[in-house]
C-alpha angles and dihedrals in degrees: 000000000000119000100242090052094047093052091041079055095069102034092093092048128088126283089268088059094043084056099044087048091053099049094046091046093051099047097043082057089041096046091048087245088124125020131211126230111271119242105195117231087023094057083047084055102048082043090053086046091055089060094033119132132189093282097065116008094098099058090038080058098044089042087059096036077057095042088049090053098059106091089170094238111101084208094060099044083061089050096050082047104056080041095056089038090048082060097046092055081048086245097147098171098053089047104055083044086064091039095053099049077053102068102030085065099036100036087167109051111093109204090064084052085051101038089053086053086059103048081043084056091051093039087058084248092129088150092059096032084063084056099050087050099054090055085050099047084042099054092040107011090187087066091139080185100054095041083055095054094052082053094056094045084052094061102044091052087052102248103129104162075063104050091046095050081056101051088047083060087052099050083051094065095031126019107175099061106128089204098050094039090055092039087053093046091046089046096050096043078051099053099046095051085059087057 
């Protein structure tokens, strides 16, 4: 089954099931079990962000945070901006009011879906937010960011094996991401003191 109809699937099931979509998504991609569709420059640069060392992993990630951006619509990158500016001034409504038009007029581009996950995670909307992140992880399943995110819901529902799983996705993608690398080493000291 393709990716994006897997994670379409489980779109119109319960929170459980937006979880459990993402992370398989994310680990059939990550595996090599399924592969996405190469985009050219893009796949270069997630190659180049593998192999990445301390020297160059910060301007490889802000070269394909740039490239994600890009919806090629003029209109919706405005619309991703006031968005992204609406958060920052801690205007959540308006954002998501941006966020949302957004996505209702470019369905397939991923970092508004994303973006939009992440206005739903300040708002309190986790529910949503999950949802959000499964559009976005089913339309570009190497979204380091959203990956991260699901991480970060994970965590906040308690669900840490989880959360870890899905930082390990992450590391997989990309290793040298100091957030990630310190959330994986507090959750497994965690988790084997619960042991």
């Amino acid at each position: 089954m393709p990716i994006a109809a897997m994670a379409a699937l489980a779109l119109g099931l319960g929170m459980k099931h937006h979880i459990l979509s993402c992370i398989i998504v994310v680990s059939l991609v990550v595996s090599g079990a399924v592969r996405a569709e190469p985009r050219d420059e893009l796949s270069s640069l997630l190659a180049q962000l593998k192999q990445a060392d301390d020297s160059n992993w910060q301007v490889l990630e802000r070269e394909i945070e740039t490239r994600w951006s890009h919806s090629g619509s003029d209109a919706m990158d405005l619309l991703l901006q006031r968005g992204r500016q609406a958060l920052e001034r801690d205007d959540v409504e308006a954002a998501l009011d941006h966020l949302s038009a957004l996505t209702d007029h470019a369905p397939n581009f991923a970092e508004g879906w994303h973006a939009r996950a992440t206005a739903q995670f300040v708002a309190g909307r986790l529910g949503v937010a999950l949802d959000d992140l499964a559009h976005a992880l089913s339309l570009e399943p190497r979204h380091f960011g959203a990956i991260e995110g699901l991480g970060v819901i994970l965590e906040e529902l308690g669900d840490p094996r989880r959360a870890l799983f899905a930082y390990q996705q992450v590391l997989a993608i990309h290793p040298q991401s100091p957030d990630v690398k310190e959330a994986v080493a507090r959750l497994r000291a965690a988790l084997s003191t619960d042991l």
